[in-house]
C-alpha positions as CSV (number, residue, x, y, z in Angstrom):
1,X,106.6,-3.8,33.7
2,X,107.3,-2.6,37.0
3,X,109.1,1.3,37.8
4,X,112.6,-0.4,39.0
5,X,112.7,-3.0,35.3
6,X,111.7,0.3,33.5
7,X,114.0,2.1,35.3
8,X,116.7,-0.2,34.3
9,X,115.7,0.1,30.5
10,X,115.3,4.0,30.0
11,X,118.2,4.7,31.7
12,X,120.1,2.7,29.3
13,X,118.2,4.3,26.1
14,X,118.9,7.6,27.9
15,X,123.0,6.2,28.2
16,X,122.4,5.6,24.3
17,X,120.9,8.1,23.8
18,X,123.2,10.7,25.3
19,X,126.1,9.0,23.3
20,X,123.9,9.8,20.1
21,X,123.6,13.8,21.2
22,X,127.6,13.6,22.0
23,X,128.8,12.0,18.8
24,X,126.3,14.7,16.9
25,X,127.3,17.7,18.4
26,X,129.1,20.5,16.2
27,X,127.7,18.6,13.0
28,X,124.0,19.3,13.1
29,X,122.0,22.4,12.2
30,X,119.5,24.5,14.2
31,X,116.5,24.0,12.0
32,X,114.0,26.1,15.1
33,X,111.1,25.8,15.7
34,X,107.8,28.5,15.8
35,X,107.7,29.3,19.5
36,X,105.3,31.9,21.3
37,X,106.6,33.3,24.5
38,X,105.8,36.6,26.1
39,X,106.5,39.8,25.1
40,X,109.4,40.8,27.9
41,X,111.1,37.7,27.1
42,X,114.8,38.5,26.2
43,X,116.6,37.7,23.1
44,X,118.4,35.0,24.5
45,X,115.0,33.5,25.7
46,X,113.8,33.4,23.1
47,X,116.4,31.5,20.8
48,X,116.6,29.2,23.4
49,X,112.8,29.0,23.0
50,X,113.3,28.2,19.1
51,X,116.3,25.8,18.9
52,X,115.4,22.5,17.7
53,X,118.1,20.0,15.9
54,X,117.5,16.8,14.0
55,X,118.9,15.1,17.7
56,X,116.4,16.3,19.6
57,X,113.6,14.1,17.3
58,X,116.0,10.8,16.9
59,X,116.6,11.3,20.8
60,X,113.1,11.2,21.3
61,X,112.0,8.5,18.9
62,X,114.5,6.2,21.1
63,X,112.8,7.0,24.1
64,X,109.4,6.5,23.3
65,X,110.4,3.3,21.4
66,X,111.6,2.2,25.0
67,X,108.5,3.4,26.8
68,X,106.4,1.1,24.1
69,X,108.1,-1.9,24.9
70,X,108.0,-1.0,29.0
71,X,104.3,-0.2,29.1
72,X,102.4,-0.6,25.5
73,X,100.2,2.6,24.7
74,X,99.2,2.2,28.4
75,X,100.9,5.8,29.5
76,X,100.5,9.1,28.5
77,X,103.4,10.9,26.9
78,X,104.5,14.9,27.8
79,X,107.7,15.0,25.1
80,X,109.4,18.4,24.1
81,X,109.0,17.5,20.1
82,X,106.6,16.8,17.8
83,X,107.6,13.3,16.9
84,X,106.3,10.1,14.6
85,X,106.0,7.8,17.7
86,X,103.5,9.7,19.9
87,X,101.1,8.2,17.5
88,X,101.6,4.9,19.7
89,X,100.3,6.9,22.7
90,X,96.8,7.9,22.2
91,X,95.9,8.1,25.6
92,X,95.3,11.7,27.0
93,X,94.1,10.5,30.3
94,X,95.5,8.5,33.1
95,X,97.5,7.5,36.0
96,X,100.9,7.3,34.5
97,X,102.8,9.8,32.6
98,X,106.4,10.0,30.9
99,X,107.9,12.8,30.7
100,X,110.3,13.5,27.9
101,X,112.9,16.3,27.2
102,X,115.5,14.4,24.5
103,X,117.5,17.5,24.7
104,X,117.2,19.9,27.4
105,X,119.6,22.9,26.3
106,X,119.7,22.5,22.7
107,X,121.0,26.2,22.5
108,X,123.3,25.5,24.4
109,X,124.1,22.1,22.5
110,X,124.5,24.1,19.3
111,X,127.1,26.3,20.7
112,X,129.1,23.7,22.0
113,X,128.4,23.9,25.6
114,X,128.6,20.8,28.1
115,X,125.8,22.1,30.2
116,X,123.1,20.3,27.8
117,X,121.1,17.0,29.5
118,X,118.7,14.2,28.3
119,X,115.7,14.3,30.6
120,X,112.8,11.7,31.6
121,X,110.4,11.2,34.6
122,X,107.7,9.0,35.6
123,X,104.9,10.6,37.0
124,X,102.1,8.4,38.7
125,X,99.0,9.6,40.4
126,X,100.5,13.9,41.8
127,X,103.7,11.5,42.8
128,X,107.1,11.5,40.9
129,X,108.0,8.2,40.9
130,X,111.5,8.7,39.1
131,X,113.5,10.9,37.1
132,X,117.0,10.7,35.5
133,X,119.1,14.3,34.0
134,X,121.9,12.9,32.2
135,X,124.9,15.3,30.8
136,X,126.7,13.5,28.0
137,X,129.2,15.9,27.4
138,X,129.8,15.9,31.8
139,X,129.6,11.6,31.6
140,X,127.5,12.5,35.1
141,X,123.4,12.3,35.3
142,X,121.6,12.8,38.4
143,X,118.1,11.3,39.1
144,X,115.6,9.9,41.8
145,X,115.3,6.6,41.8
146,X,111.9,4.3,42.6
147,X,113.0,4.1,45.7
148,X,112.4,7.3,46.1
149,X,116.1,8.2,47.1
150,X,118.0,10.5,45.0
151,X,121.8,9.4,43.3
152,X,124.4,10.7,41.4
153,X,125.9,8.7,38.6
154,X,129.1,9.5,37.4
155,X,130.7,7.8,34.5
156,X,127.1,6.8,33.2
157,X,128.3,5.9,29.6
158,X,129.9,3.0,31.2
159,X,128.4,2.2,34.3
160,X,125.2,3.1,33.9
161,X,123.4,2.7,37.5
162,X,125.6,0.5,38.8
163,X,127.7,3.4,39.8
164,X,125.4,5.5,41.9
165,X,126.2,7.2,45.3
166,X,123.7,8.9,47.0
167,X,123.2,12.2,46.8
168,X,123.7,15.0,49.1
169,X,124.0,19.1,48.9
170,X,126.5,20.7,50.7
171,X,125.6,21.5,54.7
172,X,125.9,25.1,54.0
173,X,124.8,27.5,51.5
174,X,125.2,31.0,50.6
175,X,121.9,33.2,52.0
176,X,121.1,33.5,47.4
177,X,117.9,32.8,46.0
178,X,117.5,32.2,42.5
179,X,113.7,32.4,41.1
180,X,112.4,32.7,37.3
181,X,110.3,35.9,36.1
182,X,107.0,34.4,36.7
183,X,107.5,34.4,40.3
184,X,105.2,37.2,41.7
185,X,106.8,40.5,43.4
186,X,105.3,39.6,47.1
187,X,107.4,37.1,47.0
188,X,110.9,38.4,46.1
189,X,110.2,40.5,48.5
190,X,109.5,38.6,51.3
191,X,112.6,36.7,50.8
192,X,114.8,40.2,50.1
193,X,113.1,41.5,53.7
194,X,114.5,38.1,55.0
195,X,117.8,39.0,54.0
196,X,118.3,36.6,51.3
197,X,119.7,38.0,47.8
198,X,117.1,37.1,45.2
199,X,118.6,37.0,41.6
200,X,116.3,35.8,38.7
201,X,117.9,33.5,36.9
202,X,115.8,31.5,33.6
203,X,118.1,28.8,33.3
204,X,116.1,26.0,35.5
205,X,119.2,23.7,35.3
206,X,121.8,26.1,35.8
207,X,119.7,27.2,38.2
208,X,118.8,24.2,40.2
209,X,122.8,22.9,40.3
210,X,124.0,26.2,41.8
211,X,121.6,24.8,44.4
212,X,122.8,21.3,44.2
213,X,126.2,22.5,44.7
214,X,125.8,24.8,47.4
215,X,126.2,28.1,45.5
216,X,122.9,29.3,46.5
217,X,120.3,28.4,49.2
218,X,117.2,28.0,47.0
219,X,115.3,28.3,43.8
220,X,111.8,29.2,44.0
221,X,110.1,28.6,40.1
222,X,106.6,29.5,39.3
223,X,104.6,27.5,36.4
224,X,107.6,25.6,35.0
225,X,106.8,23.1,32.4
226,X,107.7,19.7,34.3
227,X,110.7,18.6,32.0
228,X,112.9,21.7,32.8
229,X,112.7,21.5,36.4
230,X,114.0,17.7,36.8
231,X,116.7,18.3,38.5
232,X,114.4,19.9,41.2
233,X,113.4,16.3,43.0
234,X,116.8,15.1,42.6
235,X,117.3,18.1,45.2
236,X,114.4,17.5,47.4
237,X,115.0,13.8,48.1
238,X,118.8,14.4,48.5
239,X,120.7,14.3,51.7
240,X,120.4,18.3,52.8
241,X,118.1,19.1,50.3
242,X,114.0,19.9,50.5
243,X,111.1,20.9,48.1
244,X,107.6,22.0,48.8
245,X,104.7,24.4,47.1
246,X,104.1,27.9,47.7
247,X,102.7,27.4,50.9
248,X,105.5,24.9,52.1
249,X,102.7,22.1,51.1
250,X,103.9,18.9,49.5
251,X,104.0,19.2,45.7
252,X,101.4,17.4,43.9
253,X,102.7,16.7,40.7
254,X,100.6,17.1,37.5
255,X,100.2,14.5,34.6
256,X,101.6,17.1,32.4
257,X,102.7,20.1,31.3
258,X,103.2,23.0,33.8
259,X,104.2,22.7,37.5
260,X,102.1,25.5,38.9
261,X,105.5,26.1,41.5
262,X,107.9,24.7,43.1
263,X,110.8,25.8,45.9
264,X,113.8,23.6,45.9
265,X,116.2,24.6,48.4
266,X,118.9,23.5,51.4
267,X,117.3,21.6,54.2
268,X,119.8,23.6,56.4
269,X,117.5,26.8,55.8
270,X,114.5,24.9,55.9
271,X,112.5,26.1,58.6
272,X,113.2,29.9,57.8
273,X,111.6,29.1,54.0
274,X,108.7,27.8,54.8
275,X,108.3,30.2,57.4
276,X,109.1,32.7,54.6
277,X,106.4,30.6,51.7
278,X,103.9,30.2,54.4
């Protein structure tokens, strides 16, 4: 199949999907999971770390049932959980990747929160080839497309794709950088001596809208796992938005796991951050 048919067909089992997580939520348990993270790691790290629900399997298990039917056993699978179905995917090694998160934010899912997404991409050879965020509990998701164009989709539960607009960050952007606590000193301070207020900030979603929205002018993440920076190549193939490596390279991305980092910012302030990353 190709990436625009099996675009078409996981967006809808993400719709589905997303109306499973919002028709759930307030009547399931957090049954956690064991999670090792490091030893400075807050409290609230952490529990988001361990929160696992029944939703976040079944959520799962409808995706990969769709990438089954879109490309056989022919793709390797990164998924959040630990699920029946990745038995159909034996392959370690390859070209093609799906990436799964069936609920990224189940903390915040379990408290009740709106700020909760269903996450895929395709990866194919270092290149992202799509990726779709969808917020049930918004009705908005927010994803790069294969033509390599980022969109916003508002009321996806109805419309689906067929309401997308292109995507675009605002023109101007408050001088804030958000990064995560892996990102080394040098850099905070090279951005700080710039004159850009650097605030750490975990929360790669939260994160990455403030971004998207205008609130700040950049996020700089260092060794993110994939699925929780999604949002990150919606900004960079947006009108006004940008991504590149540490260096201001082109991000190659990996088959799996961990993005070794990532800046994601407003083309507006471009030229200063890579001057900045360089």
């Amino acid at each position: 199949m190709d990436n625009d048919a099996a675009f078409i067909r996981l967006a809808a089992t993400v719709k589905d999907a997303g109306a499973l997580a919002l028709q759930k939520q307030g009547g399931v348990e957090n049954v956690g999971k064991e999670e090792v993270g490091a030893a400075n790691e807050s409290e609230r790290l952490k529990a988001m770390r361990r929160a696992k629900t029944i939703i976040d399997e079944q959520v799962q298990e409808m995706l990969l049932g769709t990438a089954a039917e879109c490309w056989g056993d022919n793709v390797v699978i990164d998924a959040e959980e630990q699920t029946s179905s990745l038995s159909r995917f034996p392959k370690r090694e390859g070209t093609r990747s799906l990436i799964i998160d069936p609920i990224d934010g189940t903390l915040e899912y379990l408290e009740g929160h709106d700020s909760y997404s269903v996450c895929i991409a395709l990866i194919e050879s270092g290149t992202l080839s799509f990726a779709l965020v969808y917020f049930p509990a918004r009705d908005i998701a927010y994803g790069v497309a294969p033509d390599g164009r980022s969109y916003v989709y508002p009321s996806f539960a109805t419309k689906e794709l067929s309401g997308a607009r292109r995507a675009g960050l605002p023109p101007d952007a408050t001088r804030i950088v958000y990064k995560t606590r892996r990102v080394p000193e040098e850099f905070e301070r090279r951005f700080t001596e710039a004159g850009f207020e650097v605030r750490g900030w975990d929360n790669y979603v939260q994160g990455l809208m403030a971004v998207f929205n205008g609130e700040a002018a950049g996020y700089l993440a260092c060794e993110p796992q994939i699925r929780d920076v999604l949002i990150g190549p919606v900004i960079g193939t947006a009108q006004g938005g940008f991504m590149c490596g540490w260096r201001g390279e082109k991000i190659t991305w990996p088959r799996s796991g961990r993005l070794a980092a990532g800046f994601f910012g407003n083309v507006a302030l471009e030229k200063e951050f890579r001057a900045i990353l360089s």
